[in-house]
Structure formats: C-alpha cells, structure tokens
C-alpha positions as CSV (number, residue, x, y, z in Angstrom):
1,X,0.0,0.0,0.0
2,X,1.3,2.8,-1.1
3,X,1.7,6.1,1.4
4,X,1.9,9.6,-0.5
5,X,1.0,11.5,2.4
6,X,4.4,13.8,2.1
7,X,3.2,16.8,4.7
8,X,6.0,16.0,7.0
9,X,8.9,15.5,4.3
10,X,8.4,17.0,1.4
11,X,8.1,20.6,3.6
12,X,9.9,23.8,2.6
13,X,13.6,23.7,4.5
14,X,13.9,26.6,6.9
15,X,15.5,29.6,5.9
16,X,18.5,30.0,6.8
17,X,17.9,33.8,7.5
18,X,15.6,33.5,10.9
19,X,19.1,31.7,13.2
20,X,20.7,33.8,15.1
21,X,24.3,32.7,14.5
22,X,25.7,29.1,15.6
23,X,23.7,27.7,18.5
24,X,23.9,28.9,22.0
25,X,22.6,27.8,25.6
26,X,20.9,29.8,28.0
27,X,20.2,29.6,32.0
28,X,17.3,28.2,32.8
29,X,16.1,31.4,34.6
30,X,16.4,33.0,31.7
31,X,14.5,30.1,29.6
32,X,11.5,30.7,31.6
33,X,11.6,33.9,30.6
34,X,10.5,33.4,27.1
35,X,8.1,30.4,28.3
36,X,6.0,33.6,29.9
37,X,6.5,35.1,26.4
38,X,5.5,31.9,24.8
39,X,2.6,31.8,27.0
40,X,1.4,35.2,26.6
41,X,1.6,34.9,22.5
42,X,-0.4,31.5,22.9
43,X,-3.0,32.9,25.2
44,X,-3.3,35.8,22.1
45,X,-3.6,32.8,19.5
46,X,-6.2,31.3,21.5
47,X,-8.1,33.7,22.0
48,X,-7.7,35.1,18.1
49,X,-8.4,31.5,17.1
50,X,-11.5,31.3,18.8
51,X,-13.1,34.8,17.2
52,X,-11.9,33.5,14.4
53,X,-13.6,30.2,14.6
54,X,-17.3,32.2,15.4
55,X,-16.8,34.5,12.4
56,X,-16.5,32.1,9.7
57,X,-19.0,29.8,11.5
58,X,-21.4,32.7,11.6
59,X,-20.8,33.6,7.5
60,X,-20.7,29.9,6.6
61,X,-23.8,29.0,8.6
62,X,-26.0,32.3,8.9
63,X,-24.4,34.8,6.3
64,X,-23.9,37.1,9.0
65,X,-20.6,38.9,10.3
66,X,-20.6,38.4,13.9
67,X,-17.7,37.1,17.0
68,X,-20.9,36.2,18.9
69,X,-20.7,32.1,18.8
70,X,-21.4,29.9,22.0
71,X,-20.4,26.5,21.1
72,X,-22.0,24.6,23.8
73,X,-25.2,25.9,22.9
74,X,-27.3,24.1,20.1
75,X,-27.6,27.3,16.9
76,X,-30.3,27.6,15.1
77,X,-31.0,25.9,11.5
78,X,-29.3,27.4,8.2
79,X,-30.0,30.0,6.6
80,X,-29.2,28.0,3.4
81,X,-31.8,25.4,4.2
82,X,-30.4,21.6,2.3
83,X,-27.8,23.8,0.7
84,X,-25.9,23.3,4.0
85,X,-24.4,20.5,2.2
86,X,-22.1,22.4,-0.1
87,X,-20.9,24.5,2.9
88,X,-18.3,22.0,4.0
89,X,-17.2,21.8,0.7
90,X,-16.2,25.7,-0.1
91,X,-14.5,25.3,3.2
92,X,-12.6,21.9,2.3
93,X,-11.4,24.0,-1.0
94,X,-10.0,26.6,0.5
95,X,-8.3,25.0,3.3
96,X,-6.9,22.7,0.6
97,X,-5.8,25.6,-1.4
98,X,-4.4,27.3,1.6
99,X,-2.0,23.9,3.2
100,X,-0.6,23.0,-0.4
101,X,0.3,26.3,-1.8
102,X,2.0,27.5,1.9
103,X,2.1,24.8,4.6
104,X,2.0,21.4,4.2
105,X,3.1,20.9,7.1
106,X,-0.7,22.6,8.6
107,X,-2.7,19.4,6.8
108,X,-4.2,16.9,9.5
109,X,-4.6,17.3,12.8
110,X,-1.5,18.7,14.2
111,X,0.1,16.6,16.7
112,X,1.9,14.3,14.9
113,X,3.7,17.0,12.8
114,X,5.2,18.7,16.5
115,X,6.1,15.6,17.4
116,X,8.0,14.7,13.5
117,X,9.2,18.2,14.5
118,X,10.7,17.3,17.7
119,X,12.5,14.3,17.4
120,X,13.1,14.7,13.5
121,X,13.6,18.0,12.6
122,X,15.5,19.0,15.4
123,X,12.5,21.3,17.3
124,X,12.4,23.4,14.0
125,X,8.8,24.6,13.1
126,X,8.3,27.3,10.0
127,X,6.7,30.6,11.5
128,X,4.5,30.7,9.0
129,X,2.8,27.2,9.7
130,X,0.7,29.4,12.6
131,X,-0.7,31.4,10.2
132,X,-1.6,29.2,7.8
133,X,-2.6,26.5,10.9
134,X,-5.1,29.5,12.5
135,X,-7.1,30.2,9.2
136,X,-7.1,26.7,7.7
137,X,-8.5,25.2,10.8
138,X,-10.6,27.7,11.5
139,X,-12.1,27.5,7.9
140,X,-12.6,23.5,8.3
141,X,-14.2,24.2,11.9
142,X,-16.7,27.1,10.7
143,X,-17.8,25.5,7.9
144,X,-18.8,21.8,9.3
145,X,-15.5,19.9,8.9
146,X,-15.4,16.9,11.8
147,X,-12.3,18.1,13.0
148,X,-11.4,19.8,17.1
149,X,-9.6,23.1,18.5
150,X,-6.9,21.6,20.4
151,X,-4.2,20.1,17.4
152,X,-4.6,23.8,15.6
153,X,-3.6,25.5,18.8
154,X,-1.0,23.5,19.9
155,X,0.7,23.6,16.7
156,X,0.0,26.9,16.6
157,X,1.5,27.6,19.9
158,X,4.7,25.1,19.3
159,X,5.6,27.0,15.6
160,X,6.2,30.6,17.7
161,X,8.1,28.9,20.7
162,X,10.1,27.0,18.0
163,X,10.1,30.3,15.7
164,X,11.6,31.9,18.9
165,X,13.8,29.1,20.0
166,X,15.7,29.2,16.0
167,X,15.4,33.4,15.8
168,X,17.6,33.1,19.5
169,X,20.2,30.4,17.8
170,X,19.3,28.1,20.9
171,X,20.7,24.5,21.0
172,X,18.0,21.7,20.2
173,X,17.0,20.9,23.5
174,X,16.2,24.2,25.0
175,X,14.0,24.8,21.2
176,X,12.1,21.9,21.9
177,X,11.4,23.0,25.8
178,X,10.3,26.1,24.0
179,X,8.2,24.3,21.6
180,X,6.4,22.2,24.1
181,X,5.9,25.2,26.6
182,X,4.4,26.6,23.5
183,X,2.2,23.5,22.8
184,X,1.2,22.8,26.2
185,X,-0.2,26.8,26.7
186,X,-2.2,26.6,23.7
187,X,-3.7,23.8,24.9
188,X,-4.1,24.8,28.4
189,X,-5.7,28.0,27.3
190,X,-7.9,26.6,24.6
191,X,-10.0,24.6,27.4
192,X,-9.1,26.9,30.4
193,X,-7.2,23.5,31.7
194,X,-3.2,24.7,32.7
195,X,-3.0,21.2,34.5
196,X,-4.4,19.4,31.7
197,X,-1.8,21.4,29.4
198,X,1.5,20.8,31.4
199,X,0.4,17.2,31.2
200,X,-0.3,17.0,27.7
201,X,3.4,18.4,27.2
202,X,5.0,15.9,29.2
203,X,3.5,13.1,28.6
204,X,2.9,13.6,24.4
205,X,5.8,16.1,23.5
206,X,8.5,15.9,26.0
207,X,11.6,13.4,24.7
208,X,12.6,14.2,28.7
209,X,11.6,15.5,32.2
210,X,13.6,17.8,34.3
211,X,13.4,20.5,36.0
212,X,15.1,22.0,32.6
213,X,12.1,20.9,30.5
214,X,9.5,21.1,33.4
215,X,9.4,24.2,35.0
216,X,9.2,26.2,31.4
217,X,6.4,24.5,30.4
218,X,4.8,25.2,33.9
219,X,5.2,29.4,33.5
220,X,3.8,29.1,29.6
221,X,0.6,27.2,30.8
222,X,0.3,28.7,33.7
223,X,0.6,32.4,32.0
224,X,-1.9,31.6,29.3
225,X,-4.3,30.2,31.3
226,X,-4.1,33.1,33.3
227,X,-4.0,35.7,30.1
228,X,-6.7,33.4,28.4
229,X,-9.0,34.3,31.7
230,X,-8.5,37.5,31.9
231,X,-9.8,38.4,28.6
232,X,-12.7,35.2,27.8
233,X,-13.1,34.6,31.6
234,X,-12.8,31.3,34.4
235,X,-15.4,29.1,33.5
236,X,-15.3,25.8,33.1
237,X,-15.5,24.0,29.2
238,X,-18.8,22.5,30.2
239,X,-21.8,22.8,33.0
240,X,-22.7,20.2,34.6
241,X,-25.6,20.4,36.4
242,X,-26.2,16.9,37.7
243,X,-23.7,17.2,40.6
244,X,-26.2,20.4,41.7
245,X,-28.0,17.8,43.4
246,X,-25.3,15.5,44.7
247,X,-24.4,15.9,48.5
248,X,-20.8,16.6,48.9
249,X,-20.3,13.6,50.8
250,X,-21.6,11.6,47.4
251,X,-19.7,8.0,47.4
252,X,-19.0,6.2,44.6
253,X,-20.9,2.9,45.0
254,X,-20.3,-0.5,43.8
255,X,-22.4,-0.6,40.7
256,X,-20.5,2.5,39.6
257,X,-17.3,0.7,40.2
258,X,-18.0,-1.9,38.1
259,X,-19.6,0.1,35.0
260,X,-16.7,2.4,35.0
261,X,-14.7,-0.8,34.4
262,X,-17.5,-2.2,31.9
263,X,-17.3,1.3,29.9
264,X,-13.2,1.2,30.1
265,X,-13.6,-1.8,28.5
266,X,-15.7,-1.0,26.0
267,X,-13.6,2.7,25.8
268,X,-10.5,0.2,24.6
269,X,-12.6,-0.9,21.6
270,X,-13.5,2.0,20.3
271,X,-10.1,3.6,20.3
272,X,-8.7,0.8,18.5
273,X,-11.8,1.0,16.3
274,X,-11.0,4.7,15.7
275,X,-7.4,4.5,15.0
276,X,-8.0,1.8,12.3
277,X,-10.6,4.0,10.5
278,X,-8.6,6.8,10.8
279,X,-6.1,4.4,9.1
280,X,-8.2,2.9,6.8
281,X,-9.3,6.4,5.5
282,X,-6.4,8.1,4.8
283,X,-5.1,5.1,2.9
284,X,-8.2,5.0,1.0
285,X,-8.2,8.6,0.4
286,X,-4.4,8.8,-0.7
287,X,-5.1,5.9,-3.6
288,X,-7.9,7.5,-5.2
289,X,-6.7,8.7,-8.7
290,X,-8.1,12.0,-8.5
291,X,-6.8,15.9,-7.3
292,X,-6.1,16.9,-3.9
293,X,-9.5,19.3,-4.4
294,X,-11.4,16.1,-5.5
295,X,-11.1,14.3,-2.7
296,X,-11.9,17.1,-0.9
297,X,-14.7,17.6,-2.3
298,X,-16.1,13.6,-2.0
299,X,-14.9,13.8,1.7
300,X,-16.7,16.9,2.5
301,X,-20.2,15.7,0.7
302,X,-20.2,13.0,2.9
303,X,-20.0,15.3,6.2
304,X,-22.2,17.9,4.7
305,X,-25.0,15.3,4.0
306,X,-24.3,13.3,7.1
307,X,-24.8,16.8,8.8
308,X,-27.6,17.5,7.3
309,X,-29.7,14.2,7.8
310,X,-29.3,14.6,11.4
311,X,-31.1,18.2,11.1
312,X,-34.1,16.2,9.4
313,X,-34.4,13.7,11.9
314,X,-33.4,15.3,14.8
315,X,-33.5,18.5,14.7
316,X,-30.0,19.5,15.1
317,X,-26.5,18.8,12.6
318,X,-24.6,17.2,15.9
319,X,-22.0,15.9,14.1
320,X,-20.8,19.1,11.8
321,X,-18.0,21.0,13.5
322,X,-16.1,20.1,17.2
323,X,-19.7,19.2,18.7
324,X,-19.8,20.8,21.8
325,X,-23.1,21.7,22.2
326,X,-24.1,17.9,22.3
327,X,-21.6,17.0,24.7
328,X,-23.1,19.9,27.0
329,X,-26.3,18.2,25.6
330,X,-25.6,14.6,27.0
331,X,-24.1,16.0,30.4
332,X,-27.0,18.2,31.3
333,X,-28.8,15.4,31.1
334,X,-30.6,15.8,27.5
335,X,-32.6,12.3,27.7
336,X,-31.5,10.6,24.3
337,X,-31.8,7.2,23.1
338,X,-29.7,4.7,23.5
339,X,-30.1,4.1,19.5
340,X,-29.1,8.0,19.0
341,X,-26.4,7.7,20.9
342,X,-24.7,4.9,19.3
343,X,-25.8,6.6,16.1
344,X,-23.8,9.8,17.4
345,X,-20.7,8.1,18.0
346,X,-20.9,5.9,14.8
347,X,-21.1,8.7,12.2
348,X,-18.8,10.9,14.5
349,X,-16.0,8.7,14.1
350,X,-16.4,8.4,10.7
351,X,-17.2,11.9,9.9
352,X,-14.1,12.8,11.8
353,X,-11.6,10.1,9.8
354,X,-13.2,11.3,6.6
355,X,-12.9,15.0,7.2
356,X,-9.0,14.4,8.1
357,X,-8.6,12.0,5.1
358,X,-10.1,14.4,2.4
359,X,-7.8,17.0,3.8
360,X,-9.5,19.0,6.7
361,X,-7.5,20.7,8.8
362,X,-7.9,20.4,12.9
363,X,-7.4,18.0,16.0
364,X,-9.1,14.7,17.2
365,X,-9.2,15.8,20.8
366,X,-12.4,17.3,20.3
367,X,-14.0,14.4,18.2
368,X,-12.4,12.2,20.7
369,X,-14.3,13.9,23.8
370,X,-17.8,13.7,21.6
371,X,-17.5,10.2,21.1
372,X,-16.3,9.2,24.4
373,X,-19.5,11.2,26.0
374,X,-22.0,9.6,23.3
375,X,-21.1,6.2,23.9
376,X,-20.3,6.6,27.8
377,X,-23.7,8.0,27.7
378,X,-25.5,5.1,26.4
379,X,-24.0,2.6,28.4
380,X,-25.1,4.4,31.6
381,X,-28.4,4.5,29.6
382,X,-28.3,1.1,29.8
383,X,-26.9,0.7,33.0
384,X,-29.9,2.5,34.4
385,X,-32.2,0.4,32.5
386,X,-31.1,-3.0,34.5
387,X,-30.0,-1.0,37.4
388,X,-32.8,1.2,38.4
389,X,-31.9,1.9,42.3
390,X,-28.1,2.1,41.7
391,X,-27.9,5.6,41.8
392,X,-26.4,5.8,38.1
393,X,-26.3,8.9,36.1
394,X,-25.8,9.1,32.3
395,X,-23.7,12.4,32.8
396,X,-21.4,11.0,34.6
397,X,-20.9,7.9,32.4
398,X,-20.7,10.4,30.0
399,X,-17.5,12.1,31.4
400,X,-15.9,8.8,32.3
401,X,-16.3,7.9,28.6
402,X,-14.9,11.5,27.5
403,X,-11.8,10.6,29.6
404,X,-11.4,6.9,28.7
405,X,-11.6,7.9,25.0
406,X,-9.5,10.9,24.9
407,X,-6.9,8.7,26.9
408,X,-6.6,5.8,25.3
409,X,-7.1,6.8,21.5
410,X,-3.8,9.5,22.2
411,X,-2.0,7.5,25.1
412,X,-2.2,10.6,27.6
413,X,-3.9,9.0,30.1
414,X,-2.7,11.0,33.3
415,X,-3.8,14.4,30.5
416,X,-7.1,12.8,30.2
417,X,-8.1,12.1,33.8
418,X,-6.8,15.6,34.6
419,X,-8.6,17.6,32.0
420,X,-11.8,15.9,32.2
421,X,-11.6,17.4,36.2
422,X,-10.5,20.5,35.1
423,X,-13.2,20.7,32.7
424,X,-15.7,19.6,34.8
425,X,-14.3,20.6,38.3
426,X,-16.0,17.6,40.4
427,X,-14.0,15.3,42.3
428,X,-16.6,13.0,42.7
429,X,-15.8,11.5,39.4
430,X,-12.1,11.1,39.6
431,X,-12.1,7.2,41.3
432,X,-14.4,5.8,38.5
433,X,-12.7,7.8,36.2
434,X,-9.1,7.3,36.7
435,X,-10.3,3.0,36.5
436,X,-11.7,3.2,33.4
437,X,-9.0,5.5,31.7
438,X,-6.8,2.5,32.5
439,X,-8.2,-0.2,31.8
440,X,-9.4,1.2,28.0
441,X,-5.6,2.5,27.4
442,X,-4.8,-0.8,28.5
443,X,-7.1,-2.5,26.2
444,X,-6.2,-0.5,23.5
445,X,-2.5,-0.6,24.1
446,X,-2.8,-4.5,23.9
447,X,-4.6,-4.1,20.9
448,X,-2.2,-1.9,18.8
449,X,0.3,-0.8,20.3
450,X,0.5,3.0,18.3
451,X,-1.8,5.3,19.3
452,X,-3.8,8.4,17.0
453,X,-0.6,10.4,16.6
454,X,2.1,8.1,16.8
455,X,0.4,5.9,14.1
456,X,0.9,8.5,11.2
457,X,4.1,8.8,11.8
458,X,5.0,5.0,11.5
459,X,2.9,5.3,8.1
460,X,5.9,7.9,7.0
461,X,8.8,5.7,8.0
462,X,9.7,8.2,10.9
463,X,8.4,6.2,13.9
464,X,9.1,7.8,17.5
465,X,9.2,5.5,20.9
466,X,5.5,4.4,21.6
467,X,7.0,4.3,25.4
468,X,9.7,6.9,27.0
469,X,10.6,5.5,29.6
470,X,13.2,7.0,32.2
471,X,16.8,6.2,30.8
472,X,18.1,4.8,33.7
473,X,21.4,3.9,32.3
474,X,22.3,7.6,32.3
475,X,22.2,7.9,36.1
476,X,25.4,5.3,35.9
477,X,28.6,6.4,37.4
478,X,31.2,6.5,34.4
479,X,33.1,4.1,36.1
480,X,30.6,1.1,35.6
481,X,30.1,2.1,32.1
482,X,33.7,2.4,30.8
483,X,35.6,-0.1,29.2
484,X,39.5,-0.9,31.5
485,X,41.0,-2.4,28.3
486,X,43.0,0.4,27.5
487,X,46.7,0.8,26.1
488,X,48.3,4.4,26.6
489,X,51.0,4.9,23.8
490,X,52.6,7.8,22.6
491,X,52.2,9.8,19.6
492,X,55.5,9.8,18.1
493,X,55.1,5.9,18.1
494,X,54.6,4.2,14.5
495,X,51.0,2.5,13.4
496,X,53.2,-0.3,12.9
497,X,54.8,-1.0,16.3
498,X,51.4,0.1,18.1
499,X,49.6,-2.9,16.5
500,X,52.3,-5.3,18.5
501,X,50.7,-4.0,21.4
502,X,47.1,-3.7,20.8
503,X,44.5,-6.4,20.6
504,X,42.9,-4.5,17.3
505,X,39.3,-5.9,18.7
506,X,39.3,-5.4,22.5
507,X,42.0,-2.8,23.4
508,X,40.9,1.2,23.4
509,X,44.0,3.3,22.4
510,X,44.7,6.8,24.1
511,X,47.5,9.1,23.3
512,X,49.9,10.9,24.9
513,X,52.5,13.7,24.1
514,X,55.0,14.1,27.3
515,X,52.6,12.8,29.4
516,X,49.5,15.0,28.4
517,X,46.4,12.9,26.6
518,X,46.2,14.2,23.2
519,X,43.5,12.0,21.2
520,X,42.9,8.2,20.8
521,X,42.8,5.8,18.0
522,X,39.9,3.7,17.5
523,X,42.3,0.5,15.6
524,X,39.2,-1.4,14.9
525,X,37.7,1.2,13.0
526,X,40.4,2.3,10.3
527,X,42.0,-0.3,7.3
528,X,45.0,-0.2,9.6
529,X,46.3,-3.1,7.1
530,X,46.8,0.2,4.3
531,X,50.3,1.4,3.8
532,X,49.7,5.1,4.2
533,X,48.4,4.0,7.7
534,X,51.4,1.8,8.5
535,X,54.3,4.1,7.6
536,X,52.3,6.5,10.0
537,X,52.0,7.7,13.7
538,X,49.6,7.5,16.4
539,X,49.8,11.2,16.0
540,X,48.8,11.3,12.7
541,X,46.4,9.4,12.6
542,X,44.4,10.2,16.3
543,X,41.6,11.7,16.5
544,X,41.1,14.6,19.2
545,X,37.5,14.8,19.5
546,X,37.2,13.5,23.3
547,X,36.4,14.9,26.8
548,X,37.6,14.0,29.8
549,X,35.8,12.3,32.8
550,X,36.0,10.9,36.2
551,X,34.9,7.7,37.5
552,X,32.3,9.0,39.6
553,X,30.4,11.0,37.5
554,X,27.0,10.4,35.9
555,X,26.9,8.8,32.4
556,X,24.3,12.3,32.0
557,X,26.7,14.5,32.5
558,X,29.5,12.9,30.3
559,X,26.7,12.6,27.4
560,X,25.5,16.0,27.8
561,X,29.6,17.4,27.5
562,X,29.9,15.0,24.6
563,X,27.3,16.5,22.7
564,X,27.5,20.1,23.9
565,X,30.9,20.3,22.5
566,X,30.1,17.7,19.6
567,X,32.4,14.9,21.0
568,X,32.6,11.3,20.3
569,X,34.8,10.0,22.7
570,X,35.5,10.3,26.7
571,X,38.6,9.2,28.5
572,X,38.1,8.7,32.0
573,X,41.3,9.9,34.4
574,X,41.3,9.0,38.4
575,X,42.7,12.5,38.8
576,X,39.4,14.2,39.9
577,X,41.7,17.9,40.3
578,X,44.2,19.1,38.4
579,X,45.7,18.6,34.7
580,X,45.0,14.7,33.7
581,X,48.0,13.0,32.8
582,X,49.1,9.7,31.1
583,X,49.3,7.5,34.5
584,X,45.7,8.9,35.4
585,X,43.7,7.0,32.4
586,X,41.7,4.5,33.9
587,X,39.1,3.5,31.3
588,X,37.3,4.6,27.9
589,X,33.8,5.4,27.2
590,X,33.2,5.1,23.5
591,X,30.4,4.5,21.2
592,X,30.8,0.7,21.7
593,X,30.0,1.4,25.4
594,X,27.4,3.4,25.1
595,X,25.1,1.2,23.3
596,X,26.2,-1.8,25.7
597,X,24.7,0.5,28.0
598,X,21.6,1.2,26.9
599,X,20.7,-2.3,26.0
600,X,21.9,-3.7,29.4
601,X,19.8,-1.5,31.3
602,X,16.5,-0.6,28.8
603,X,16.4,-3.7,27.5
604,X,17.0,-6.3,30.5
C-alpha cells in the first residue's frame, strides 16, 4: 500500500535567514523567561483563534458577520436550508488551497507534525505554519469539517516557541522545551485547563523530564491560562448540572465501580476502532486517482450530507464541527436514546476520519471527547435500565467515557483524567474515572500498540518510541560504564609497532605527548592493514575529539559534554583535580560502550 502523504517530508527547509548565528545555551532562569512570552503569545492565538472560529461559522452557517458564537449551545438551523451540504465543501477548498500552496506541514490534525518536528527536525517549526494552521482550521471548523480546537492551537503555539527558539540560535533541547511550553499553553488556554496542558506536554511532546524541561512549560501554561481568563473569563469548558443535586459527601458505590470498568472496556474498543478507521481512510483517500480538491470535495459531501440528515431527523446537525453543544447536551442530562447515541458516536467517528482524510484541517481531541461522551452515555443508559436503584447517572458515564476515549485513542492518560476534572471541576468523578482510563488505554494498548498520533508517523517511516521510559542507564557512574581495556601509547610511536601492542578488537587506544592525553585511535575502525596507515604515527592518525571524565560522575553529565561540545569519545582519568595526565587514564567510554549501556539496562 502505497503512502503519499508527504506533509512532513516533502516541507519547505527553513531559511537560513531566521538563526541567530551558531547555536547557543541559556540559563534556565532565563528560559522561563521566554516560556511567559510563549505563554502570553499562545494565550493571544487562542483567544484570536476562537473569534476567528465564530466568524466564519457565523458567514458559513448564517451569512452574517458576527464574534458572537457559543459553542455549547445548540444554533439555530441554516439560513441555506439543504444547501448546507455544499458548505463544507467551499470550506474543504480553501483549506486545501491554503496547506498545499504555503504549509504542508498545517494538513491533519496537528500533533503528529510537532512531534515529526521534535525528534526529526531538530525542534524546527516554520513561523508561517501558525498562520496558515489559524485560518485553515478555522475555515474547516466554521464550515462543518469533523475536525477539534486543540491540534490547531498547539501547533499553533509550538511553531512561535520553535520560531523563537531558531530566531535566539538556541541548541536543540532548549527549542524543543520552547516548543512544548508553546504547545502545552495553547492547549491549556484553549480549554481553560493549565493542569491538563502541562500534562499534555509531558507526557505527548516531551523526549525528557527535568526541571530543565519542566518548569518552562509550567510558567507558559500557567501564564496563558491566566491571560486566556483575563480576557474570555474562568469558566469551566462545560456545565454540569447533575452534581447540583449530589451531597458533597456523594460516594461512589459498587455498581458505579463496576460500569466504569465495563465502559473502560468498551472505551479500549472504540479507540482501536478509531485508530483503524482513521487508518483505513487516509489510505483509501491517498489511492484515489483523483486531485487533492477532488477528494476534498467527495470527503466533504459526505460530512455535509451526514450533517444535514441529522437536522431532518433530529433537529440539530450534531455531528458538523467540534460538537460541543451535544456533549453539553448529553451532560446536562438531555434524555436521548440509546439508538441515537450509538448513532452519534458511529457517524462521528467516521465523519471525523473522513474530514482528516479528504484534507481537513484540525485535531481529534475534540472528536475524541464527543465520542467518548455519546457512547459513555448510552452505556449508563443502559446501566440505568437494569439498574434502576443504583444511583447511576448518564452524565457522569458520559465524562468517564470522554476521559477513557481521549486517553486511550492518544495514550495521555494522566492528561485525560486531569482535563476531564478541570473541565468539569468535580471530584466526585475522579475514582471511577481514573479505573476506566486505565483499563481502556490498557485495552487499547494490547490491541495496537501506536496510538492516533504516533500511528501516522509509523505510516511515513519516521516512527518515535511508543514508550519513553526513564533512561536509567544515564544515572550510571562512568566508572561502571567504561571499558579498563585500554593501552596508553605515545604519539611519536609508528602504526606499525602500536599494532604489537594492541589487541585491534578489544583494546581502546589513548594518546599521549610528554605525558598530556592528546587523542585516541579507534584501531578497529580504520584499514590499519593500508600502507599510508602503516608508515604513519599514532599522532597522525588520532583523532582529538574526546572529553575527559572521572569515575564518579553520571553517564548524564559525560553525554550532555559530549554533545554540547560535539564529542565522540571520553577518557576517563582518576585524577578528579588538576591537569589529567598519562598515568591517570583509567578506562574509555566510546560508542561501543554506550550502546552496551543502553541495552543492558533498557532492554534487561
């Protein structure tokens, strides 16, 4: 099967023009800094993106110029009556226009393009992709496309910290902090959630967690979630009116217990359902012989009339844009069917796959968060059904579901427990919650092991780890790591009489010029047998690109020297003070060692 999706590869290169000279490193003090920067421009793009959401929505769906849009609340019917069809469509052009012609990069929904950004691009993310990102989603939101808020924004927010990050001529590292401070903000301010958003950094985004990495992220989340309610306001994404009536002292019973586990289960499922659509359509989509623009436009029909049909028989288009005011539907408690339900979630997960296939631009948080509630909500439907005096509420079966989905179709399960409190700020739920969220990303994991993002990128070739774990092999002392097998020579001796000395295989070579270390020689590695290397010297033919270490130091610190100073090679010397020297060389930590390492201890 053939994959031509080339938005990650076939990009634009950089320009050269934005660096700021060769790379440099800054204090972490002043890193935080520019997260409250980052923050601050991501709380902006939030807010911008938003407006700019209700506007089009408003000319799309009403003909009418207006920032006036509440998305939890149910709007009224077209103005264009069936016509409503073609809406999607006019959108899907443009947006498809828009991505080809400026940003391939801005096609799908978002994610997996910062994270191709972060571990294969070195952090680097054009400026112009939030541009081009804002409008595109925003056209494929306001005119119907199946598609959420959250991708847009956090690749909005993660192109201006990277942006910043490359303008600065910071090292990789500290451009990727700024990228996922700028992720994690956008995030945190799009659903008024800065928990939620540090989380989704670390646990999606973040190759590593430190105090580095950690505490700029904190200050960007924390600062546009704090811009972000200073200008929209405090309140939570949704209402939820059920626990009105709950005494505080509400305790989660046994029956509740048990469907919570029942809907994680069934939570598992449907993420690995949703993931294979996804799959299945963007295959589908990419081997159809026809333009770009005529996909889009078959893709887009089908979410237009799908809308559409749900305004005839229900009285409301439910599954056309993110779908918020039938989550706030379901939690307030808005009585629907089992059958309608299961419908809901059905045609939402196949309206969202399709919209993303034919091109549509936006995230699958949103979508993710609709069919969690629909099909949480009919199993505590049903649960209510045989369970009559249990106490059960379909709102809150409704939330578990939103959680369990959202976790287990992106594999940010502590994310998903946390927004879903943040969003619904009731503790009551969090037991019941935090068991299902498990056991569906546990399902789901045994299922397949990628998740929604990481899947795309295996498609490309350009897999990432489905688990980072803690490297423990870097919290080593050098001493257990390096190899003793070591000969010291010096320089001025000949290739020729150093290989009577050497076992070529086993023996690490450093040397030595009056008694100071000058370079090694890595025997195995050269044709040593070649006459221009035989009539040489050690000296010659060493290399110098090592750093020294001591036996009690961290195998962190020696890697982080090695590649701040773009080493390959450390000689460890049992002189801890002073000018190493000859007679201090106790051991070698080459490439050789290094990878023993890491499969001894990540890998055992």
């Amino acid at each position: 099967m053939t994959n031509t999706d080339t938005s990650a590869h076939s990009q634009p290169a950089l320009p050269e023009g934005g660096d700021a000279g060769p790379d440099r490193e800054v204090t972490l003090a002043v890193l935080v800094f520019l997260a409250f920067f980052v923050g601050l421009v991501a709380a902006a793009g939030a807010i911008f993106f938003k407006y700019l959401i209700a506007v089009i929505y408003n000319l799309a769906f009403y003909g009418v110029l207006s920032i006036h849009l509440d998305p939890n609340s149910y709007g009224a019917p077209s103005v264009w009556g069936p016509f409503i069809i073609f809406v999607p469509v006019v959108g899907g052009l443009i947006v498809v226009y828009l991505v080809k012609t400026l940003a391939p990069e801005a096609k799908g929904h978002g994610v997996p393009e910062v994270m191709f950004a972060i571990y294969h691009r070195d952090g680097n993310i054009r400026g112009i992709v939030a541009v081009i990102k804002a409008f595109a989603s925003a056209l494929s939101i306001g005119t119907g496309a199946s598609v959420g808020r959250e991708g847009p924004i956090i690749q909005i927010g993660s192109s201006f910290g990277s942006t910043l990050g490359r303008w600065l001529g910071l090292i990789r590292s500290q451009k990727i902090i700024l990228l996922a401070a700028g992720a994690g903000a956008g995030i945190a301010a799009t659903f008024n959630t800065p928990l939620g958003g540090v989380l989704f950094a670390v646990e999606v985004l973040l190759p590593e967690i430190s105090p580095r990495s950690f505490l700029p992220v904190v200050a960007a989340t924390a600062t546009s979630t704090y811009a972000y309610r200073q200008m929209i306001g405090a309140e939570a994404a949704f209402y939820i009116p059920v626990w009105k009536t709950l005494p505080q002292d509400h305790a989660v019973n046994f029956a509740e217990i048990g469907l919570a586990a029942f809907t994680g289960v069934a939570m598992g499922f449907a993420a690995y359902a949703f993931v294979k659509v996804l799959v299945f359509m963007e295959d589908w989509f990419d081997e159809l012989q026809f333009s770009d623009y005529l996909k889009n436009v078959i893709g887009m029909l089908f979410v237009g009339v799908s809308g559409y049909l749900f305004m005839l028989s229900v009285g409301q288009y439910h599954i056309l844009s993110v779908g918020y005011a039938t989550i706030q539907d379901i939690l307030g408690d808005g009585q629907m069917t089992v059958l309608l339900l299961l419908t809901l979630f059905v045609m939402k997960m196949l309206a969202t796959a399709v919209s993303l296939a034919a091109g549509a631009s936006g995230g699958i948080f949103s979508p993710s968060l609709f069919m969690g509630a629909t099909l949480g909500a009919a199993i505590g439907t049903a649960g209510m059904w045989v369970m009559p005096n249990a106490g059960l509420s379909v709102a809150v079966f409704a939330m578990i579901g939103m959680g369990a989905m959202v976790g287990a179709s992106t594999s940010a399960a502590m994310t998903a427990i946390v927004m879903i409190f943040e969003m619904t700020r009731d503790y009551n739920i969090i037991l019941p919650l935090v068991l299902a969220v498990a056991i569906a990303l546990g399902i789901r994991r045994s299922l397949i092991a990628n998740d929604i993002y990481t899947i795309k990128l295996r498609k490309r070739g350009r897999a990432i780890p489905t688990d980072r774990t803690t490297n423990m092999f870097l919290v080593q002392p050098a001493r257990e790591v390096m190899t003793k097998s070591i000969r010291v020579l010096p320089s001025t001796m000949s290739v020729t009489e150093a290989l009577s000395h050497v076992d070529v295989e086993n023996n690490r070579v450093v040397v030595t010029d009056d008694n100071r270390i000058v370079g090694y020689v890595r025997f195995a590695a050269i044709p040593y047998h070649a006459d221009r290397f035989v009539r040489q010297t050690l000296g010659e033919i060493m290399k110098t690109d090592f750093v020294i270490a001591v036996p009690n130091g961290n195998l962190n610190s020696v890697i982080t020297r090695m590649s701040r100073r773009d080493r390959t090679c450390a000689i460890v010397v049992s002189n801890e003070s002073g000018v190493p020297r000859s007679e201090d060389v106790i051991g070698v930590i080459d490439r050789e060692e290094l990878a023993g390492s890491v499969i001894r201890n990540h890998y055992s």
